[in-house]
C-alpha positions in Angstrom: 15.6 -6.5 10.8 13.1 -7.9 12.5 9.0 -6.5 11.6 8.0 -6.1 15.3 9.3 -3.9 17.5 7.4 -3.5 20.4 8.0 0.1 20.6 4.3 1.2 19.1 2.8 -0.9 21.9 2.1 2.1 23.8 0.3 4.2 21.1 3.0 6.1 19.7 5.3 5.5 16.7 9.0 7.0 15.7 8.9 10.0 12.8 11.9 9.7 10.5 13.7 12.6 12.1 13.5 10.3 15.3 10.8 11.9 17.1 8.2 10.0 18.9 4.4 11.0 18.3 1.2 9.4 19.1 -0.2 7.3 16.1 -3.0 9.8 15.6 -1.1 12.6 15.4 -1.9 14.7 12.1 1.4 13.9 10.4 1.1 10.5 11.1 -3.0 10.1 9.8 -1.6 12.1 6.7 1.3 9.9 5.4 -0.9 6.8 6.6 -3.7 8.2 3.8 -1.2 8.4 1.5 -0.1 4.9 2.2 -3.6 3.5 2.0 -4.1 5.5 -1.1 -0.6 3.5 -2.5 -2.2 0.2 -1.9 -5.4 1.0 -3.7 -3.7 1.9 -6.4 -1.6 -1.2 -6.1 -4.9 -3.3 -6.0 -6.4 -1.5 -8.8 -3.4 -2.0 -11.2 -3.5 -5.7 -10.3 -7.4 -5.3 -12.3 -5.4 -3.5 -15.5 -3.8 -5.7 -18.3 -2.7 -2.7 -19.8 0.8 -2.4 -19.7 0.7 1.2 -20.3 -1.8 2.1 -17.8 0.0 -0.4 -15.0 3.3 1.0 -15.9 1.9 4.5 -15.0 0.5 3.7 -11.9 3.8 1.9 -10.7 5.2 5.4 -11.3 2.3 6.9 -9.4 2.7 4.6 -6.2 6.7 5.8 -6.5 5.7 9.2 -5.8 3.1 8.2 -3.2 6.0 6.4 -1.1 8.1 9.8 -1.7 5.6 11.9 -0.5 5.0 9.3 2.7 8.5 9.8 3.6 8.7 13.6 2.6 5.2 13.7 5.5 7.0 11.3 7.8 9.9 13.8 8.4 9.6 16.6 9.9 13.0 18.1 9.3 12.5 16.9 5.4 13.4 20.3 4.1 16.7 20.8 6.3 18.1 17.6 4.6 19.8 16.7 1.4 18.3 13.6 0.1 18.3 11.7 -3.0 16.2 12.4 -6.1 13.9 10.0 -5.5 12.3 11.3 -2.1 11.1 14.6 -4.8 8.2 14.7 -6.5 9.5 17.3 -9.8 7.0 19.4 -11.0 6.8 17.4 -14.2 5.1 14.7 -12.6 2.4 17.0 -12.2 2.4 18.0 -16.3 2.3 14.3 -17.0 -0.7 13.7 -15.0 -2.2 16.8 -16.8 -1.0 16.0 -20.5 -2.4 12.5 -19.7 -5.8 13.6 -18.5 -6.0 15.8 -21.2 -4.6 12.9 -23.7 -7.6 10.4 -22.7 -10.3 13.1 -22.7 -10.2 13.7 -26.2 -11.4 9.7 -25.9 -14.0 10.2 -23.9 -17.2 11.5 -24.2 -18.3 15.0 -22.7 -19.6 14.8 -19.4 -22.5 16.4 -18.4 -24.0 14.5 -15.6 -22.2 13.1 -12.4 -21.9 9.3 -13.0 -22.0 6.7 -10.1 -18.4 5.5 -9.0 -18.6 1.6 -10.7 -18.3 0.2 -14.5 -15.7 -2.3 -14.7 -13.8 -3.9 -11.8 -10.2 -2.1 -13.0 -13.0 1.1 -13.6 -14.3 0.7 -10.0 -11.0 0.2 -8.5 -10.0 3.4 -9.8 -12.6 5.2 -8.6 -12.2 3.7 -5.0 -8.3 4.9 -5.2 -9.9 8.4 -6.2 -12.1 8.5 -3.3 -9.4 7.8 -0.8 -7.0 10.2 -3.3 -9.6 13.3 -2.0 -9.0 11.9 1.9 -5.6 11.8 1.4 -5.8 15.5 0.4 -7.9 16.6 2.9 -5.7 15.2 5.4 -2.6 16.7 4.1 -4.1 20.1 4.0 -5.3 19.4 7.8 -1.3 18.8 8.7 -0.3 21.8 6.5 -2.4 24.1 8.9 -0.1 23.2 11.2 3.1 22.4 10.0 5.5 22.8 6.8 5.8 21.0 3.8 6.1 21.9 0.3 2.8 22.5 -0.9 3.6 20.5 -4.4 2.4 17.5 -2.1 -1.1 19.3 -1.8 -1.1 20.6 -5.7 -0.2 16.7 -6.8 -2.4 15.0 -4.7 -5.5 17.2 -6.2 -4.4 16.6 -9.8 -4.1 12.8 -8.8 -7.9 12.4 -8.1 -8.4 14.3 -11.7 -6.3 11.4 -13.0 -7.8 8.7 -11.5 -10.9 10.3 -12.2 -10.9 10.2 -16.0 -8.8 7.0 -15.7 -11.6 5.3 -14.1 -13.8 6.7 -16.6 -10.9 5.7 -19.9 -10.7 2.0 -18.4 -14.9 1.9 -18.5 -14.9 3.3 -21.8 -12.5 1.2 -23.1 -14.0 -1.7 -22.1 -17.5 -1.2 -23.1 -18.8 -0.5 -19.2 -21.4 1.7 -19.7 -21.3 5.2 -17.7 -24.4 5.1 -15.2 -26.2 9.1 -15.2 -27.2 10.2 -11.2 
């Protein structure tokens, strides 16, 4: 299979259902968030010697690519697909019962902190920043189209995780929190 086609020359690009679209359509900006938000979490697990931490973010990037091709298709819902184009519903409790896990660690916030610390810490919260994007861009295409709304609901509990990840990996490493 050869990486060029030649038939996105033009401005438009093939859905999975085999539609053609123009490459800003909604649906297309929206999985093309999600995939930039995959590779910044790919770049910031490549700053994380924690095999934990890396192994949960592999996991993470596995749902991003389902939930590319689940906003890449159109007709998604009509088909029968394999398990790993879901995202269950306990993904979402393990993002929750691992926020909640490393917030007992950390101390209570009560100031917003600037986005920085370490550079795994800072990676994390660049990935969170384009996490929100993502979001917003999804709930832009759901305006208009349908999808299950679990995309939505997992990418806002995604930026909580990367959120107090960020904030774990600082703390963990001794980068100090900096007050605004």
């Amino acid at each position: 299979m050869k990486i060029y086609t030649k038939t996105g020359d033009t401005g438009e690009t093939g859905l999975l259902n085999g539609r053609r679209v123009t490459k800003d359509s909604l649906r297309v900006e929206a999985y093309g968030e999600v995939d930039e938000l995959n590779a910044a979490v790919g770049l910031a697990r490549s700053a994380i010697p924690d095999l934990q931490i890396a192994g949960l973010l592999i996991e993470i990037q596995k749902d991003l690519l389902s939930m590319g091709a689940q906003l890449a298709d159109p007709d998604f819902a009509e088909k029968n697909r394999s398990e790993k184009f879901y995202i269950p519903e306990t993904r979402i409790q393990s993002l929750e019962k691992t926020i909640d896990e490393w917030e007992k660690e950390l101390p209570p916030l009560r100031k917003f902190i600037l986005p920085g610390g370490s550079q795994a810490g800072a990676s994390i919260h660049l990935a969170r920043t384009i996490c929100r994007r993502a979001e917003r861009q999804v709930v832009q295409l759901g305006r208009q189209e349908k999808f299950s709304p679990q995309l939505i609901v997992y990418l806002n509990r995604l930026s909580d995780f990367l959120f107090v990840l960020a904030r774990y990996i600082n703390h963990k490493s001794g980068s100090p929190e900096i007050p605004w």
